[in-house]
C-alpha angles and dihedrals in degrees: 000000000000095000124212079243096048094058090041081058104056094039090057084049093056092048090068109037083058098051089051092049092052090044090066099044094051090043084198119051133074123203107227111229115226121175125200152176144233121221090208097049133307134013141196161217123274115202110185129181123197135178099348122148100275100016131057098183128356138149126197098188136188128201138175112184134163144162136102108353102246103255082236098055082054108050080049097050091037101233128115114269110263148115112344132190118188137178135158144127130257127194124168115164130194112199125200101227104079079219094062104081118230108239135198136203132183122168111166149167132218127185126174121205093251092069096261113139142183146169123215138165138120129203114209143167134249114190122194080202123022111242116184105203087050105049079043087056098044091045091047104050077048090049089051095053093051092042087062088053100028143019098209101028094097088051093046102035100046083056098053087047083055094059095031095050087053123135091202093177092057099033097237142105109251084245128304100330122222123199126322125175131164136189098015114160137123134082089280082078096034111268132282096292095057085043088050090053089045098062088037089053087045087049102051087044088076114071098040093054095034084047092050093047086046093054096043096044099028097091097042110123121232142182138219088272084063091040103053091052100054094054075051089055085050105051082057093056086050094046084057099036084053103050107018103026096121091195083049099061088038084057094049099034095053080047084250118177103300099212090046088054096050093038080096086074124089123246093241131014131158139225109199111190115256090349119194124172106225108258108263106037136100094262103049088041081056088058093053083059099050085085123126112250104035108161102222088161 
């Protein structure tokens, strides 16, 4: 039997395999550990990165929480308040150089006291500057792990990274998706033990593809045109963290760590008035390539 504290456990267990990993690629810079706790239940582990070599802010955090489900979670995920348990890992990495792509990853686990269960997560990629081989490469290591669970999980989940990863209010996808999937649970996907090794598949897929954008791309030079749109980029990926992010509002609304919760956001971003590339150049061909329903695989 696959225990709350068993998956804890091995998520934990993710978290740091992942911050080693990105230790090594960076060659500078060292994640703090902070560890906290919850005065409702539970409690976890921050692991934050700045100004190494490679990256100038990123967080690869673990939780484990639990208590009484927020009337208002509940209303939103249609099932009666009660007892909760909740654990998952959460990266997201801003690198310094605009030709380094800023990449997210969220795996998770959620339990009610009534037996009810589900996994959920998603890993996708923001590019400052759309790079085709590399959206095609990342795409494709995702599309090699669902193919192994799943025939039709890279079909179905790419799309709904497609419509989650979505900036309505400017028309246009965060970057080139990736995979995103919630509430999956039941023998139709396995069992809990299959979902379990999904995530954790998911899970081991970033550093080996992160690590291999970030050597390809890491060296590039760039100027202060680069630069300053990038900080714009950026100030996208924080207009969508900030008012669609659903682990966002979950982390705010069971009164979670707050600067755990808001790691996800970059040191520095921009918001230029009325802002429009010039036709013709890479920023405005990057926009052509924030569409839904970009085939990258």
């Amino acid at each position: 039997m696959i225990t709350q504290e068993f998956i804890a456990e091995e998520l934990q267990r993710l978290q740091e395999e992942i911050c080693a990993a990105l230790e090594t690629e960076d060659g500078l810079g060292k994640f703090s550990v902070e560890k906290w706790k919850r005065e409702e239940g539970g409690g976890g582990i921050t692991r934050v990165m700045q100004h190494g070599n490679v990256i100038e802010k990123g967080g690869v955090n673990f939780s484990a929480v639990e208590g009484v489900l927020p009337e208002k979670i509940a209303d939103a995920l249609l099932v009666p308040a009660q007892d909760f348990f909740a654990t998952g890992v959460s990266i997201v990495i801003h690198p310094y150089n605009p030709f380094v792509p800023i990449i997210h990853m969220n795996v998770r686990y959620f339990e009610l006291s009534d037996g009810t269960y589900w996994f959920g997560g998603g890993i996708d990629l923001t590019p400052h500057y759309v790079d085709s081989e590399d959206a095609m490469f990342f795409h494709g290591e995702l599309k090699k792990v669902c193919d192994r669970f799943g025939e039709n999980y890279y079909a179905e989940f790419s799309k709904w990274a497609d419509d989650y990863f979505f900036i309505r209010h400017r028309n246009e996808t965060r970057g080139v998706g990736g995979i995103f999937f919630d509430r999956l649970m039941g023998e139709e996907h396995g069992g809990k033990e299959k979902l379990l090794e999904f995530i954790l598949e998911v899970g081991r897929t970033f550093a080996p593809v992160y690590t291999h954008l970030v050597s390809k791309n890491r060296n590039k030079v760039f100027d202060e045109e680069h630069r300053q749109w990038q900080l714009i980029r950026r100030g996208r990926y924080v207009e969508f963290n900030l008012l669609y992010d659903k682990g966002t509002r979950f982390g705010l609304d069971t009164n979670g760590r707050i600067e755990s919760i808001l790691m996800s956001l970059p040191e520095n971003a921009s918001w230029l008035y009325n802002y429009v590339p010039a036709e013709g150049t890479e920023e405005s061909r990057t926009l052509q390539k924030l569409k839904k329903g970009q085939k990258w695989a």
